[in-house]
Residue frames relative to the residue before (quaternion, step in Angstrom):
aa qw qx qy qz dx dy dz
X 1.0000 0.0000 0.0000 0.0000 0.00 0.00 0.00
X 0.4141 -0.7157 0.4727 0.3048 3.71 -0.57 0.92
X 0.4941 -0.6808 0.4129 0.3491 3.61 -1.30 0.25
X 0.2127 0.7201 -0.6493 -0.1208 3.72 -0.21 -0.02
X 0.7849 -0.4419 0.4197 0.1119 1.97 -2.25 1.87
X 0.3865 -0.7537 0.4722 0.2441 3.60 -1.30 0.81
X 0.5089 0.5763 -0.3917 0.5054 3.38 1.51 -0.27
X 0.7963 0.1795 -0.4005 0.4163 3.58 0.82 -0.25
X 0.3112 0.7041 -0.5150 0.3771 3.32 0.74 0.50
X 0.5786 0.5459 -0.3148 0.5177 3.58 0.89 -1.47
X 0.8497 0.2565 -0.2997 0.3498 3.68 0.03 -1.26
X 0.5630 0.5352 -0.3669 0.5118 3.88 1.24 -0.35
X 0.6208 0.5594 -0.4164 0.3581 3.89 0.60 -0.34
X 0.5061 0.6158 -0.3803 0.4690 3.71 1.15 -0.39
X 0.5046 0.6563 -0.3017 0.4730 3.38 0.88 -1.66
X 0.8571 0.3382 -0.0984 0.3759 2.95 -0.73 -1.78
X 0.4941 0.7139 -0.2600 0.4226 3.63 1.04 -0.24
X 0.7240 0.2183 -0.0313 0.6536 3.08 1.08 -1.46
X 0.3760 0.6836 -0.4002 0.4808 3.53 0.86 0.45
X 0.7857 0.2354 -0.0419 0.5706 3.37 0.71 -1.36
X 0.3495 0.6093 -0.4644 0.5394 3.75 1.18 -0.02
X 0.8341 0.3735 -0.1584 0.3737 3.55 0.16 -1.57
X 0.5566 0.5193 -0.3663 0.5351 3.33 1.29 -0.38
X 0.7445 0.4736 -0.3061 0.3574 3.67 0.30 -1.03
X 0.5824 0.5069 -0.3506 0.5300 3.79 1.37 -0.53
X 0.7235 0.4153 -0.3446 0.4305 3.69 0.64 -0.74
X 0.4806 -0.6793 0.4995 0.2410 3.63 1.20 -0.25
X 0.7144 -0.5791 0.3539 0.1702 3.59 -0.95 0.72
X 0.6874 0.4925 -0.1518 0.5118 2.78 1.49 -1.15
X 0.7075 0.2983 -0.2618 0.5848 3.92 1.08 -0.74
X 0.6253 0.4655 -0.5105 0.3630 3.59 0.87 0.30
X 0.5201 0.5515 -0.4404 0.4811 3.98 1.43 -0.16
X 0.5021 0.7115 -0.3364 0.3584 3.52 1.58 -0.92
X 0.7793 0.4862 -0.2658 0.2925 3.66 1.21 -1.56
X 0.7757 -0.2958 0.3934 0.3951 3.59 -1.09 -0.25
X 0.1661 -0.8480 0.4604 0.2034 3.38 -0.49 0.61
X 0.6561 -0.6589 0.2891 0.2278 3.43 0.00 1.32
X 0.7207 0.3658 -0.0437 0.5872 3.33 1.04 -1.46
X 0.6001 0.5129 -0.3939 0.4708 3.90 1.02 0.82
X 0.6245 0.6473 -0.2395 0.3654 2.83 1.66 0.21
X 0.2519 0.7497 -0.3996 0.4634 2.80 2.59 -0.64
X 0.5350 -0.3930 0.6548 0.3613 4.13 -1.65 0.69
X 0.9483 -0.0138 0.0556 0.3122 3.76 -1.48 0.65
X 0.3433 0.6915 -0.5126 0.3757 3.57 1.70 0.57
X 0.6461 0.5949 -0.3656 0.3081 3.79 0.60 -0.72
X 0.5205 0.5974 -0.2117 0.5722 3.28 1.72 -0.35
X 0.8518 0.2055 -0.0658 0.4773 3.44 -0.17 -1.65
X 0.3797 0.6406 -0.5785 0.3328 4.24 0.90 0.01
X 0.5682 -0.4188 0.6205 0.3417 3.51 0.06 -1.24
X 0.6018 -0.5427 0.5194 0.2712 3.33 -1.42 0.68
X 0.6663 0.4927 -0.2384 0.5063 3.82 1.17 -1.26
X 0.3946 0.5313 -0.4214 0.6200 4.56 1.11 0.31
X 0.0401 -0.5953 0.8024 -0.0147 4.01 0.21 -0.48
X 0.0210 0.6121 -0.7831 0.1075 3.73 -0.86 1.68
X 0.2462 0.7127 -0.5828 0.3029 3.55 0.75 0.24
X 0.1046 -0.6228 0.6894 0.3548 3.44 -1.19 0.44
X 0.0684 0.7408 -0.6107 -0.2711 3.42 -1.54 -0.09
X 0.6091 -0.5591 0.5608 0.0428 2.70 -1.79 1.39
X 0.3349 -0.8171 0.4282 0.1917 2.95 -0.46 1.23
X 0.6884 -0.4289 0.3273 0.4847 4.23 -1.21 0.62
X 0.4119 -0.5483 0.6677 0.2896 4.03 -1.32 0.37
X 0.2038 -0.6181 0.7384 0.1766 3.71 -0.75 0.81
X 0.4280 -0.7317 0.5130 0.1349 3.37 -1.17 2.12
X 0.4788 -0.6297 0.3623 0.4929 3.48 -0.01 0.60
X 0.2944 -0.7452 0.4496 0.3949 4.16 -0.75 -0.51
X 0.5072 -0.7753 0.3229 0.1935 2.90 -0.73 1.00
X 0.5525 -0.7318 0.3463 0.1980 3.45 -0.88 1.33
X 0.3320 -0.6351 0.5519 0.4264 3.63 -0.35 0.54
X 0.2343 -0.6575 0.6933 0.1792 3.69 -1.24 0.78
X 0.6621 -0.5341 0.4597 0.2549 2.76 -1.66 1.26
X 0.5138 -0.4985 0.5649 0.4103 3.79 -1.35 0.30
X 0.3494 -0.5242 0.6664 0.3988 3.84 -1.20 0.27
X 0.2833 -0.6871 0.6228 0.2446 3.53 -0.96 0.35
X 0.4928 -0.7199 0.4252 0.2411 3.67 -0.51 1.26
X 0.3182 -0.7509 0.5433 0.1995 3.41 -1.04 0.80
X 0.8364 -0.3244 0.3466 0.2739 3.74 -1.17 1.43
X 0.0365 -0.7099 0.6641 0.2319 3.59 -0.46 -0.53
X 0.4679 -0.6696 0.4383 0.3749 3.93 -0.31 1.04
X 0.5087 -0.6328 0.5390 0.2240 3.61 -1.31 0.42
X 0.6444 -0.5879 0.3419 0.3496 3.23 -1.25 0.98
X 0.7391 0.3630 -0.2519 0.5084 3.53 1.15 -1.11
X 0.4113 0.5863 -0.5082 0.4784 3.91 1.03 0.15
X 0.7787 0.4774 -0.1600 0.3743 3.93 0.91 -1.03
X 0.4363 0.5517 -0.3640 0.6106 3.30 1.58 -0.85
X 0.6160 0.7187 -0.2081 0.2465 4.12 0.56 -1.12
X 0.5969 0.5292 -0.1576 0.5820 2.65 1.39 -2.25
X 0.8207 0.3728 -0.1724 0.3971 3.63 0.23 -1.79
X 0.8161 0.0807 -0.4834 0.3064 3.17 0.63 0.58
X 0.1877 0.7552 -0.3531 0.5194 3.59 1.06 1.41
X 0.7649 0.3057 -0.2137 0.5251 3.16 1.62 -0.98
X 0.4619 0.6717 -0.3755 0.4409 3.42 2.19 -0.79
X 0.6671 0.5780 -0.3810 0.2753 3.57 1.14 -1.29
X 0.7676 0.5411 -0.1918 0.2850 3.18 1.24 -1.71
X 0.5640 0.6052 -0.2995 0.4753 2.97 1.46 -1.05
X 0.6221 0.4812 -0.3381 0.5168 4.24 1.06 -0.89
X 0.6445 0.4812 -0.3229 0.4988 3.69 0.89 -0.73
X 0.7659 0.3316 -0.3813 0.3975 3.80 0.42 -0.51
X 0.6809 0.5463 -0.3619 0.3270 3.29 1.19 -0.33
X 0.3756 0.7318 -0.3407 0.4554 3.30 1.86 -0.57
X 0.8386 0.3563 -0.1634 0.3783 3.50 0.57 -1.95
X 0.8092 0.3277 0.0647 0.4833 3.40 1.56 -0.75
X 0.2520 0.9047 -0.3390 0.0552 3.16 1.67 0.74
X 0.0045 0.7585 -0.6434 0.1031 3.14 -0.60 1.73
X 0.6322 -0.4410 0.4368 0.4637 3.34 -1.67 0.90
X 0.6819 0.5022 -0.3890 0.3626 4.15 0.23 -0.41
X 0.7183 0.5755 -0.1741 0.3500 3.23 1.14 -1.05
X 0.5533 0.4935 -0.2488 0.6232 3.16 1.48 -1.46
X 0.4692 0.6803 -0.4258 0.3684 3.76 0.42 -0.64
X 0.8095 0.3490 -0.0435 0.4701 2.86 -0.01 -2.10
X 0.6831 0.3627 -0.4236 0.4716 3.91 0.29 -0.38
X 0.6698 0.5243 -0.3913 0.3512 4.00 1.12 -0.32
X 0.5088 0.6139 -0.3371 0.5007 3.40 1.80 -0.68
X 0.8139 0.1481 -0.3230 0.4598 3.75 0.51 -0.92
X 0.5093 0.5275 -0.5461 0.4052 3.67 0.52 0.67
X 0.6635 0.2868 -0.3393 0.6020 3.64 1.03 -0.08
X 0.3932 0.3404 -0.6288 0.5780 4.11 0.60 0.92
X 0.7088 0.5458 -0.3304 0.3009 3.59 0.03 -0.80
X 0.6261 0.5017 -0.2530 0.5406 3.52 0.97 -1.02
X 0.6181 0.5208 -0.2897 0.5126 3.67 0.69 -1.46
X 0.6338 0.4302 -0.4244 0.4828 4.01 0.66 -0.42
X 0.6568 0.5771 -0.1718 0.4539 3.44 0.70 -1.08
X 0.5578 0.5153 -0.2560 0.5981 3.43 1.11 -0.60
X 0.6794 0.4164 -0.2785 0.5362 3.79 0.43 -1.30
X 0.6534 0.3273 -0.4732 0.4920 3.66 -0.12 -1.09
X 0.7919 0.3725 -0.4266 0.2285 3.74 -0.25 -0.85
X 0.2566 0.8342 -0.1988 0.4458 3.16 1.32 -0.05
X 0.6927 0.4989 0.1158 0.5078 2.77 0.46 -1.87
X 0.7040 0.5865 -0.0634 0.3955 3.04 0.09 -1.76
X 0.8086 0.3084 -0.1823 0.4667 3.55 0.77 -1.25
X 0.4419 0.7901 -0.1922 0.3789 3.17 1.43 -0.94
X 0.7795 0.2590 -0.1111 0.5594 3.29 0.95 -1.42
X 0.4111 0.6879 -0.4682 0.3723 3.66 1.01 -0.18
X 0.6714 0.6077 -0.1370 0.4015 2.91 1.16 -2.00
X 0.8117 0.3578 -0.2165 0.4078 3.91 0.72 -0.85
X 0.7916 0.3123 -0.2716 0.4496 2.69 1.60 -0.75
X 0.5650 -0.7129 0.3395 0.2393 3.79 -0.34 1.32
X 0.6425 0.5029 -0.1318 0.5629 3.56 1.29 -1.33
X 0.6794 0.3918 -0.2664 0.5603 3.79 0.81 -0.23
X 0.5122 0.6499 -0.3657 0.4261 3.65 1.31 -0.01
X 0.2936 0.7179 -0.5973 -0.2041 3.73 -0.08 0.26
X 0.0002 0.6857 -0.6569 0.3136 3.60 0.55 0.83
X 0.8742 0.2989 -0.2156 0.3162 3.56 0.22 -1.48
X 0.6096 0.5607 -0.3141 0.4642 3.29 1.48 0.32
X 0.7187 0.1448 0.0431 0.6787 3.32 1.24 -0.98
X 0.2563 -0.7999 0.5409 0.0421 3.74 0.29 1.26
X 0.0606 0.7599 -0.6413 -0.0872 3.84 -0.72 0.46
X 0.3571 0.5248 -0.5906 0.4982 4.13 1.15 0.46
X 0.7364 -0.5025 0.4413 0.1026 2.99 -1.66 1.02
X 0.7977 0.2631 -0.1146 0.5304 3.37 0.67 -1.19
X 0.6745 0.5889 -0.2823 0.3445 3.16 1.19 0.05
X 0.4724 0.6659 -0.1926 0.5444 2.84 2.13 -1.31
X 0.6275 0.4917 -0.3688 0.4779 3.63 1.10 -0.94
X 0.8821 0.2774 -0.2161 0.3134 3.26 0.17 -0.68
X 0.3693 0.6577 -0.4776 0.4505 3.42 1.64 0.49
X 0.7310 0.5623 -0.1590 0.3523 3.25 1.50 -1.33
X 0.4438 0.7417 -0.1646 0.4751 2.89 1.54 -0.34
X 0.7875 0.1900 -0.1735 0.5601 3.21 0.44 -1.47
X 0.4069 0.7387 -0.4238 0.3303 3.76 1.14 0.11
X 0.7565 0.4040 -0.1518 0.4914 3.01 0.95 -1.55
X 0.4634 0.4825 -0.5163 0.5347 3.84 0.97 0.03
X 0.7002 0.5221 -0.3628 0.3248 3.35 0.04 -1.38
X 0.4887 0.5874 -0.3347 0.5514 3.86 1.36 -1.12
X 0.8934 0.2332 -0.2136 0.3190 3.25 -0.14 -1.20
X 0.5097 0.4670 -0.5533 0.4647 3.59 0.97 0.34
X 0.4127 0.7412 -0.4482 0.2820 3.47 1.03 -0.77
X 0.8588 0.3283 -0.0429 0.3910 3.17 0.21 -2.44
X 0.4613 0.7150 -0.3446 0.3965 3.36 1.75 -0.23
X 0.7403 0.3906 -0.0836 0.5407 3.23 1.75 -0.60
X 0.5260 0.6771 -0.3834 0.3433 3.35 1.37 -0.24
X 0.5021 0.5792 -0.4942 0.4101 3.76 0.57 -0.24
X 0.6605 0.5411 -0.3627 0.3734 3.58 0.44 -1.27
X 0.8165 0.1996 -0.1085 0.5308 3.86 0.66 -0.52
X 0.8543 0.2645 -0.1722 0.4130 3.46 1.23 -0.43
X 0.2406 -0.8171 0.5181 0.0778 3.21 -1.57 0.16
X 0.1414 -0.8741 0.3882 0.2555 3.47 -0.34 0.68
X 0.2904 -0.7294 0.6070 0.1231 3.86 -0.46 0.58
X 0.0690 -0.7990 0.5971 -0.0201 4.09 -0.58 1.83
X 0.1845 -0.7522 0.6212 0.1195 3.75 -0.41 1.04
X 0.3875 0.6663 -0.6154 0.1646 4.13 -1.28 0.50
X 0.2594 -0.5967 0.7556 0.0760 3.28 -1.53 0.53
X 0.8139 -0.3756 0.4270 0.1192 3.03 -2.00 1.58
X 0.8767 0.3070 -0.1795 0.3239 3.48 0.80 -0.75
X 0.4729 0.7478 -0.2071 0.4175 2.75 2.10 -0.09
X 0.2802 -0.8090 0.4311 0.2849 3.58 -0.03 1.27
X 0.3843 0.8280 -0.2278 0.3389 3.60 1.19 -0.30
X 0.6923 0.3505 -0.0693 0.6270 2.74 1.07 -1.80
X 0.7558 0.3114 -0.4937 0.2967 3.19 -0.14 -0.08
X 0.5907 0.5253 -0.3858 0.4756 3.93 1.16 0.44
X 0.7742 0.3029 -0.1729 0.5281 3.50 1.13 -0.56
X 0.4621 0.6525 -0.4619 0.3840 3.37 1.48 0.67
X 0.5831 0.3738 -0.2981 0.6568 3.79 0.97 -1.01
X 0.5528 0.5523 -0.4813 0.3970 3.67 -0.04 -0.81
X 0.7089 0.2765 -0.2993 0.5757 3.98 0.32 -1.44
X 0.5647 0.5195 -0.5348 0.3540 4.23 0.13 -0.44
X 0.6937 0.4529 -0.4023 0.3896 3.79 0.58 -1.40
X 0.5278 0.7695 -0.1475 0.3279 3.77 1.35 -1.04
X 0.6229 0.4734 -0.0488 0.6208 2.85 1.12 -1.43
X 0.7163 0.5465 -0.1499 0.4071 3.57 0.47 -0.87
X 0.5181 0.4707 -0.2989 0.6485 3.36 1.43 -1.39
X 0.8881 0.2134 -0.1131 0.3911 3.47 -0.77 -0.85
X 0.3545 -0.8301 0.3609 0.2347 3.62 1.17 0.37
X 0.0932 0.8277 -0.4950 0.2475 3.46 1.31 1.13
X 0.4067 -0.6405 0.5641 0.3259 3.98 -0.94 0.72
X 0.1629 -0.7923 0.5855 0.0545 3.85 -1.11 0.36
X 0.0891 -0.7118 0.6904 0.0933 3.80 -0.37 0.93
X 0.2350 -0.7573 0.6093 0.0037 3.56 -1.00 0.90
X 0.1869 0.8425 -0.5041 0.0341 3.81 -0.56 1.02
X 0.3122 -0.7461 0.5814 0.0887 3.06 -0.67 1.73
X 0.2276 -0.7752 0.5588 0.1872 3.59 -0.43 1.54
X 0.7140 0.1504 -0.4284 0.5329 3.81 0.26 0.58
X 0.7072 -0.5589 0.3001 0.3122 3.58 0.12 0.54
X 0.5005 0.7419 -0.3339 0.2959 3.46 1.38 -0.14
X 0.6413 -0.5295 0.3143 0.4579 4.12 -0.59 0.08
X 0.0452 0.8454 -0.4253 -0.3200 3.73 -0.34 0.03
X 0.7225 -0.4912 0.2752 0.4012 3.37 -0.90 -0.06
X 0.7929 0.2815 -0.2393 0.4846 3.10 -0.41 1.46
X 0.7540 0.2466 -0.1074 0.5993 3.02 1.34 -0.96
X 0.1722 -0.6476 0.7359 0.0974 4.36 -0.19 1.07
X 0.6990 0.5220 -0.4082 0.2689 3.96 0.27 -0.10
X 0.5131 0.6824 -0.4434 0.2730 3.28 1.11 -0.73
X 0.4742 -0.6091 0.6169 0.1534 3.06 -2.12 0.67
X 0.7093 -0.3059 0.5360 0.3407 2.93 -1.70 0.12
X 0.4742 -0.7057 0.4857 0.2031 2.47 -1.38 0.39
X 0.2545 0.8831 -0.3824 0.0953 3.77 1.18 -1.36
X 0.9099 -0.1774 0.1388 0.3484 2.79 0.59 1.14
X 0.1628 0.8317 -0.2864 0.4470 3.30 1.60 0.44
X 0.9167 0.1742 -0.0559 0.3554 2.88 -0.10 -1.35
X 0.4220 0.5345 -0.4728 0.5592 3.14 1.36 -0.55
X 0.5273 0.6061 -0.5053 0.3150 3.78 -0.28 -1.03
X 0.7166 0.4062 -0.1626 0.5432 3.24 0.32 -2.07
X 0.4045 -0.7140 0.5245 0.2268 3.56 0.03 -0.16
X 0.7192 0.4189 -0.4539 0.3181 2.78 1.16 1.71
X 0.1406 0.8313 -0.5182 0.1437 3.19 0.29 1.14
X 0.6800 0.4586 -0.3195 0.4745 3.15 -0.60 1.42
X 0.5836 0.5379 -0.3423 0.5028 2.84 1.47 -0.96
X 0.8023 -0.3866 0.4088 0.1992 2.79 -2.24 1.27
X 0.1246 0.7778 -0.6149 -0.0371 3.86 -0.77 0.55
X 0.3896 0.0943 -0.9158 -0.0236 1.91 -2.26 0.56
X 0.0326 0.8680 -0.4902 0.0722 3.60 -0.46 1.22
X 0.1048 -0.7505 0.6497 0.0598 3.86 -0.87 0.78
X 0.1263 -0.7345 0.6665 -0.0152 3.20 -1.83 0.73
X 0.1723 -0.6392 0.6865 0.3008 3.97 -0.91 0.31
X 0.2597 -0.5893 0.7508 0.1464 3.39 -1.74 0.76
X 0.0566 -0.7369 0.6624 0.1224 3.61 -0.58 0.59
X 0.7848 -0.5005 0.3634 -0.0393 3.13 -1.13 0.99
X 0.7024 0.4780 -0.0169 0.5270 2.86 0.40 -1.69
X 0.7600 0.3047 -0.0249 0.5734 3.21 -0.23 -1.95
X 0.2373 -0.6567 0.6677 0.2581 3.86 0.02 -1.00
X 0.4390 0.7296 -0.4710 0.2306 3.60 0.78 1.12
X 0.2747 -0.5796 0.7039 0.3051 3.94 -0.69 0.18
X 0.2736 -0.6662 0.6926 -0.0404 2.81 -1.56 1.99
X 0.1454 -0.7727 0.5166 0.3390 4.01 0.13 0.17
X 0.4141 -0.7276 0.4993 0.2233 4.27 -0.62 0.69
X 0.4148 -0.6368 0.2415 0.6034 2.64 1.03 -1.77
X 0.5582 -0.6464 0.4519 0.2577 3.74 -1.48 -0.56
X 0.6787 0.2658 -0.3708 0.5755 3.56 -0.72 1.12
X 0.7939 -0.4601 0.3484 0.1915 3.50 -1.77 -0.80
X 0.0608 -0.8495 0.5044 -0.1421 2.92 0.77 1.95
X 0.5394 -0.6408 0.5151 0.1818 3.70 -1.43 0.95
X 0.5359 -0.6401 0.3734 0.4045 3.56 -0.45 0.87
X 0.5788 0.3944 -0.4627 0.5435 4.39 0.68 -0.14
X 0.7206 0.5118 -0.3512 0.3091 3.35 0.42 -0.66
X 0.6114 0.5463 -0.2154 0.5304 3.46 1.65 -1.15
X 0.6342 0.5384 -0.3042 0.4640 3.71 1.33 -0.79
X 0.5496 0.6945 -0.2204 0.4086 3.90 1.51 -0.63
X 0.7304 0.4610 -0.0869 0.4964 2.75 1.11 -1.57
X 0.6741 0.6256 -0.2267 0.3206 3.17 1.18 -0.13
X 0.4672 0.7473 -0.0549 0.4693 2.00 1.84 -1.87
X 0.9225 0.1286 -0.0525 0.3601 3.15 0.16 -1.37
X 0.4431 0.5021 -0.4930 0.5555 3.48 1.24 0.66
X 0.9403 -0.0262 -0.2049 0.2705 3.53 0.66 0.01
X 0.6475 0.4139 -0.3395 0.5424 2.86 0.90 1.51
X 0.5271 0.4483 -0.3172 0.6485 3.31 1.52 0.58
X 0.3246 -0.6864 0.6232 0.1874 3.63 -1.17 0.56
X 0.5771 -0.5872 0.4101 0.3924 3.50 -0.96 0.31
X 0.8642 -0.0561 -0.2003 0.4581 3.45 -1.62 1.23
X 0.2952 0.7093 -0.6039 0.2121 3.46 1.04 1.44
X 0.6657 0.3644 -0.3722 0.5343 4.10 1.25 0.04
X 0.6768 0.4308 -0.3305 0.4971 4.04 0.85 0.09
């Protein structure tokens, strides 16, 4: 073993000091990491040996990490009536530019989407009738016929139904006529309500609002007050009302000059029909 001098020992021990200082902070692992010193020798990478590893190695790429991506946030799907909107928004614009700017291209184009537009309209009706047809309950055909031969005979059994109605109407009802002497009205829809009244043997209070005779009727009353009562005074006459009996209610019939089917309807169906029994 050679001697070294202790004076140079002293001045080489610093050195070597910080030598191993620097090694121990980089760790074991980035000092296998460094260059080997002795591969630099001219033709050492060759003649060292397999067990020198002159290999450089290159340290791993750090793969970047991948970012959670955001969800896409899903887009609505547009609404049927948002589309009916568009298409007919585009019928408008397309009829407006051709209006301001008729060109053979323009008129074109607003006739193309007015026949897409029609061709929809076509289909739904289509459609539209189709199911009416299958589906019986979606038919009001079968409530309120508008065929010819049907309409007859809806109308038909209508008017029986009327006349059993009024055949019964005395027993609970009563009808209450309001006119005045001067009323040209009254004197056409006075005899008219007597023959009425008569057919179906209905009672009839007559009130002459000024106190005069009316046509048809030499019985009528005064008025005094009458109408007001009924809460109608003022009202427009030739005027009819049902008193019902029972309840003590004022049915209004109606006002002015009403044909004797028409006056038999109205009856008809204020009392013996329920509400929205034909709609």
């Amino acid at each position: 073993m050679a001697f070294v001098p202790e004076r140079a020992l002293r001045h080489a021990l610093p050195r070597i000091l910080a030598a191993v200082g620097v090694w121990a902070a980089l760790g074991a692992s980035a000092a296998a990491a460094e260059w080997r010193p002795w591969c630099d020798a001219p033709g050492s990478g060759s003649s060292l040996g397999w067990h020198f590893y002159c290999d450089r190695e290159e340290p791993e790429a750090m793969e970047p990490e991948a970012q959670d991506a955001e969800p896409a946030i899903p887009t609505p799907p547009q609404s049927a009536a948002d589309r009916i909107l568009e298409l007919r928004r585009a019928l408008e614009e397309a009829r407006a530019s051709a209006i301001l700017d008729p060109t053979p291209e323009k008129v074109a184009a607003y006739l193309r989407l007015q026949q897409e537009t029609l061709q929809r309209a076509a289909a739904f009706s289509d459609a539209f009738r189709r199911t009416v047809w299958a589906t019986p309950e979606l038919d009001y055909t079968l409530t309120r016929p508008v065929g010819a031969l049907a309409k007859r005979l809806w109308s038909d059994e209508r008017r029986a139904e009327a006349a059993e109605a009024l055949a019964k109407l005395g027993d609970r009802y009563g009808l209450i006529y309001l006119g005045h002497a001067g009323c040209g009205g009254c004197r056409v829809f006075g005899p008219l309500l007597r023959a009425f009244a008569t057919r179906h043997g209905i009672d009839v209070l007559a009130v002459s609002l000024t106190g005069e005779a009316l046509e048809g009727w030499p019985e009528a009353v005064s008025d005094n007050g009458r109408a007001a009562s009924l809460g109608l005074a003022g009202a427009p006459v030739p005027a009819v009302v049902l008193f019902d009996t029972k309840t003590k209610r004022v049915l209004p019939v109606g006002f002015g000059v009403m044909a004797e089917d028409q006056l038999a309807m109205r009856i008809f169906t204020l009392t013996a029909l329920e509400t929205r029994h034909d709609y």
